[in-house]
Backbone as CSV, one residue per row, in Angstrom:
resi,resn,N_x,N_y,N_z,CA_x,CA_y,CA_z,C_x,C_y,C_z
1,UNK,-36.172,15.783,17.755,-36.293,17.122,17.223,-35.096,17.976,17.660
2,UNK,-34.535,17.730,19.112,-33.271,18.707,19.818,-32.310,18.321,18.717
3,UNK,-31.869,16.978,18.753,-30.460,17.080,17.957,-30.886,16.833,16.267
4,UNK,-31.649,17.130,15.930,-32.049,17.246,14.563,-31.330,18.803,14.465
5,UNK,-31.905,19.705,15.228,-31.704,20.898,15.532,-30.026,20.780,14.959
6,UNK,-28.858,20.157,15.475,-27.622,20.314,15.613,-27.446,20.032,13.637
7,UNK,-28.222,19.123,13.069,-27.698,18.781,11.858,-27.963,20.014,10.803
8,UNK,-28.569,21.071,10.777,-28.832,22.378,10.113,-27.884,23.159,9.632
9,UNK,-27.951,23.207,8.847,-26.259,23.828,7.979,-25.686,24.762,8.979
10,UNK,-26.800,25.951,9.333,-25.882,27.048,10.250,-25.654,26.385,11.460
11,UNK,-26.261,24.813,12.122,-25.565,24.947,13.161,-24.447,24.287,13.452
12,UNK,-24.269,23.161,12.058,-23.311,22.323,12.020,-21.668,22.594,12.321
13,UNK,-21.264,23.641,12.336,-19.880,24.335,13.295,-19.965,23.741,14.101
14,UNK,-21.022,24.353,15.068,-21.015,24.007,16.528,-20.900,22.562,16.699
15,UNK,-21.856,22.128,16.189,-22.284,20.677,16.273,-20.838,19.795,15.989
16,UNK,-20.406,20.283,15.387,-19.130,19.240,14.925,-18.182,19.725,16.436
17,UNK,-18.062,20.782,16.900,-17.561,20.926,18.139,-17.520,20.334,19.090
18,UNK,-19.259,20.100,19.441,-19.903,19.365,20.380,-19.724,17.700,20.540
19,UNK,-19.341,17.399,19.405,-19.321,15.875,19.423,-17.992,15.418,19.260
20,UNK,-17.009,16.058,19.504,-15.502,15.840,19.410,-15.280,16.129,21.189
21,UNK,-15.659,16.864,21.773,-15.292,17.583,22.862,-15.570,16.410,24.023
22,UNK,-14.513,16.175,24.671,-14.299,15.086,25.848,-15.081,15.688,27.207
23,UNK,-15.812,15.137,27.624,-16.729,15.668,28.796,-15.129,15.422,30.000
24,UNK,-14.997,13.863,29.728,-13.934,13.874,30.935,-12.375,15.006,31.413
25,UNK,-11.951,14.953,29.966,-11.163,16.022,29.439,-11.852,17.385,29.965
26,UNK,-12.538,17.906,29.805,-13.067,19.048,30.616,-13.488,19.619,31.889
27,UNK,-13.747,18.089,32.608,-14.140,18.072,34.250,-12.933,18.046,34.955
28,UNK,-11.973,17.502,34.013,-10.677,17.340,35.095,-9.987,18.956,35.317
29,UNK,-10.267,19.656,34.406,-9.761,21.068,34.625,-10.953,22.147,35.712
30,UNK,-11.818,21.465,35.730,-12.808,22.301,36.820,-12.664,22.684,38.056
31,UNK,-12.582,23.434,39.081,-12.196,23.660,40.059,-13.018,24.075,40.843
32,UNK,-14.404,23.374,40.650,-15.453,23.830,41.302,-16.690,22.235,41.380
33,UNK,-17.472,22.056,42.409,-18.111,20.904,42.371,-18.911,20.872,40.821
34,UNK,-19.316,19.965,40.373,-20.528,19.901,39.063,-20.990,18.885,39.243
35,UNK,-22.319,19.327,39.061,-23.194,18.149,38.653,-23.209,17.631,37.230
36,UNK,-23.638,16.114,36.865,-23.443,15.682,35.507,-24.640,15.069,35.189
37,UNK,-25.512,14.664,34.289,-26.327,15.020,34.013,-26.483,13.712,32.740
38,UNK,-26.912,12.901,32.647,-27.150,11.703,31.882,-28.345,10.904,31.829
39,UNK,-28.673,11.151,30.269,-30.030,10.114,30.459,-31.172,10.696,30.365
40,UNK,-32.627,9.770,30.505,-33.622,10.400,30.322,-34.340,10.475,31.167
41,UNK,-34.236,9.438,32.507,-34.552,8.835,33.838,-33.825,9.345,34.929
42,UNK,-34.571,9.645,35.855,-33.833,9.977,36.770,-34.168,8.667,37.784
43,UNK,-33.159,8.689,38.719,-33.203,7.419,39.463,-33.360,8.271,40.950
């Protein structure tokens, strides 16, 4: 139902944003600790 959400005409901008955008490419510019966040399980 969440990423159904993304395929909706008004949200599809974003959505096409979201799925181009390099997670790694973005952490390397961070300058602060982050947590990352994967999956459905936590271990």
């Amino acid at each position: 139902m969440v990423l159904a959400g993304f395929e909706a005409p008004a949200n599809l901008p974003f959505a096409r944003e979201l799925w181009i955008e390099s997670a790694s490419d973005s952490l390397a510019k961070v300058q602060i600790p982050v947590l990352v966040l994967i999956g459905a399980k936590d271990v």
